[in-house]
C-alpha distance (Angstrom), angle and dihedral (degrees) to the residues before:
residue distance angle dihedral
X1 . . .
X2 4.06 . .
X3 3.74 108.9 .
X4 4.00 126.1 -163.4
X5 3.71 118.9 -150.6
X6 3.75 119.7 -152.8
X7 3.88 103.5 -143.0
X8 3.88 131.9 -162.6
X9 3.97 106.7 -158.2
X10 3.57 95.4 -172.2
X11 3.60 139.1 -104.5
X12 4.07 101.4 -56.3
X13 3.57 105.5 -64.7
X14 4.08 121.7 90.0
X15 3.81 90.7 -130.9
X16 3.79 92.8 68.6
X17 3.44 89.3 63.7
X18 4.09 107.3 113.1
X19 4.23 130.3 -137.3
X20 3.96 80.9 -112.7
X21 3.88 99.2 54.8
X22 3.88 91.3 50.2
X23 3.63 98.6 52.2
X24 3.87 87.6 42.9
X25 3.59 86.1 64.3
X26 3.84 101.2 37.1
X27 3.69 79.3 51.5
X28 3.86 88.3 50.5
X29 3.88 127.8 84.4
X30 3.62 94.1 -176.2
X31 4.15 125.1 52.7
X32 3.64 103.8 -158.2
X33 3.86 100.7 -165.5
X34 4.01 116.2 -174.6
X35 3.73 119.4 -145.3
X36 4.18 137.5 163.0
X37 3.78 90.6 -107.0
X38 3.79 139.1 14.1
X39 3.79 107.8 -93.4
X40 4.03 94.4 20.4
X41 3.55 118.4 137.2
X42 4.27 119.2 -100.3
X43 3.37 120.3 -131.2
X44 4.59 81.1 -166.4
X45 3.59 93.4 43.8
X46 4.06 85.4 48.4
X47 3.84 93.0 49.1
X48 3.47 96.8 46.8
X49 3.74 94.4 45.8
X50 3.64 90.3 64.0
X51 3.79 89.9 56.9
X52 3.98 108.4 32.0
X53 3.83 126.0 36.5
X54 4.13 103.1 -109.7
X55 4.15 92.7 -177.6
X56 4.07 79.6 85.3
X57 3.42 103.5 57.2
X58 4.08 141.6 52.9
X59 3.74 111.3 -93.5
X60 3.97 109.1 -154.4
X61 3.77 116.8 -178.7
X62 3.92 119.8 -140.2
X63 3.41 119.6 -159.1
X64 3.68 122.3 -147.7
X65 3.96 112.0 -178.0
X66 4.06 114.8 -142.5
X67 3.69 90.8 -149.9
X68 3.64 126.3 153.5
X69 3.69 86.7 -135.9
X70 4.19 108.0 87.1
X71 3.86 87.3 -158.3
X72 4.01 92.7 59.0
X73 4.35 84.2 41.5
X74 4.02 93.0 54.4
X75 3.31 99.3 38.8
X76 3.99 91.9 50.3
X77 3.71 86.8 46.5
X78 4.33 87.6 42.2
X79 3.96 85.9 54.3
X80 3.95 96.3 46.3
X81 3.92 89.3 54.8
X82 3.40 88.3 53.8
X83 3.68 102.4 43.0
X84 4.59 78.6 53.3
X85 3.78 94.8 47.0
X86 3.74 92.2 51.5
X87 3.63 103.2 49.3
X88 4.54 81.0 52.8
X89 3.31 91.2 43.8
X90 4.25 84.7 57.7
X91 3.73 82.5 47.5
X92 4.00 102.8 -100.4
X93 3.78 121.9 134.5
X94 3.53 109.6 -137.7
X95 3.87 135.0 -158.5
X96 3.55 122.8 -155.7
X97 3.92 114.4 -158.1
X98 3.59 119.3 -144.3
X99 4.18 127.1 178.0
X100 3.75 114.8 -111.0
X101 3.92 118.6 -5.0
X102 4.30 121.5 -12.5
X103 3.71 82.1 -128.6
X104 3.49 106.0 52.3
X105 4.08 116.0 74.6
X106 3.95 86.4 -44.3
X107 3.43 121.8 156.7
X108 4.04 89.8 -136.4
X109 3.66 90.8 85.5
X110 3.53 92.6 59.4
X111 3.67 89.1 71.4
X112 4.06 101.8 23.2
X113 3.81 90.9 100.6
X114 3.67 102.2 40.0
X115 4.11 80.0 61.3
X116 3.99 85.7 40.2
X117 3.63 93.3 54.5
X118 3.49 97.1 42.6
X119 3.81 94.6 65.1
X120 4.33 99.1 -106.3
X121 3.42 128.0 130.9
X122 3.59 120.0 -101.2
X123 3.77 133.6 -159.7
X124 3.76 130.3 -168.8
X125 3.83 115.4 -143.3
X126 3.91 109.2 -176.5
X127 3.86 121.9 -143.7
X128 3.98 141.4 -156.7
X129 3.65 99.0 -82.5
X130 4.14 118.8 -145.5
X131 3.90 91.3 -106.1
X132 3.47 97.8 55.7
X133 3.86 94.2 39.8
X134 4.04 89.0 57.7
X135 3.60 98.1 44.9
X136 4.03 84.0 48.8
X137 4.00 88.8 49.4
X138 4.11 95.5 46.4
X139 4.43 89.4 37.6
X140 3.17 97.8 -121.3
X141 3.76 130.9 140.5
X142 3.92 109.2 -133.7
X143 3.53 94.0 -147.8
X144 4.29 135.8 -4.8
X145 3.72 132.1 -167.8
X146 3.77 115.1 -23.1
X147 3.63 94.0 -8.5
X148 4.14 115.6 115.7
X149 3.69 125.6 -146.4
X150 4.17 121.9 -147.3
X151 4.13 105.9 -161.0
X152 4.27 93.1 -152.7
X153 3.87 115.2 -164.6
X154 4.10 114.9 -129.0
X155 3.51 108.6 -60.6
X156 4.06 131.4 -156.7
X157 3.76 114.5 -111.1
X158 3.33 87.3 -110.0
X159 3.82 99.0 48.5
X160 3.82 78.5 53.2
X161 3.69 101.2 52.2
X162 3.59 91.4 54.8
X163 3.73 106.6 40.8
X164 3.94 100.9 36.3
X165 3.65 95.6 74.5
X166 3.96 85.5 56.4
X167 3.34 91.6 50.1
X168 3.66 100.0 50.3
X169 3.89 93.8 49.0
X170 3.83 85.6 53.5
């Protein structure tokens, strides 16, 4: 049976790329590479490239529209399920690239249940996620010991001025 991999290529440079993520796509016949637009340049597809030989292997684009409109979102996402569940259902195992980790604002888990639901196999293959890569960059440990670590997601100024001062007393 056709199995899709979910794989996290790291946080923009080619030596983030894990042992897993490499043999998920030697394993793969079909690259499914998200982007904005059909025909837009991948910032995945360009870090993997300079790791893993692509010429080999099927590239299929996915687009996933950033519209404002969550009819035009779902239905983009709706159509890139499909466009994965057919190529298994012909037999292919596909892996579909995303930057940083699968689990972390990727656009894999728009379509992991589709592929879920319609009976395939599905693995997980974690990447480098941007965090980590920064704190890796600047040498810095993000947390030691007892300490804890809170990952927070771009916040408004305003957002900000309210919660910060709860956050620093914590």
């Amino acid at each position: 049976m056709a199995k899709f991999y979910s794989v996290g290529v790291g946080a923009g440079d080619g030596s983030y790329i894990t042992l897993g993520a490499l043999r998920a796509l030697e394993q793969a016949d079909i690259i499914a590479v998200p982007v904005k637009k059909y025909g837009e340049k991948s910032t995945a597809l360009e870090i993997i490239r300079k790791e893993f030989d692509t010429d080999k292997k099927e590239i299929s684009e996915l687009e996933f529209r950033m519209s404002g409109d969550t009819k035009i979102r779902e239905e983009s996402r709706r159509n890139s399920a499909e466009k994965i569940i057919s190529a298994l259902k012909d037999g292919k195992d596909v892996a579909m690239i995303t930057l940083g980790d699968v689990s972390v604002y990727s656009t894999c888990t728009y379509v992991h249940n589709a592929v879920k639901n319609a009976g395939f196999e599905l693995e997980i293959i974690p990447g480098i996620t941007s965090f980590c890569a920064a704190a890796d960059k600047a040498q810095i440990s993000l947390c030691e010991g007892n300490e804890s670590v809170a990952i927070i997601p771009r916040l408004n100024q305003i957002y900000l001025k309210n919660i910060l001062p709860i956050l620093i007393r914590l």
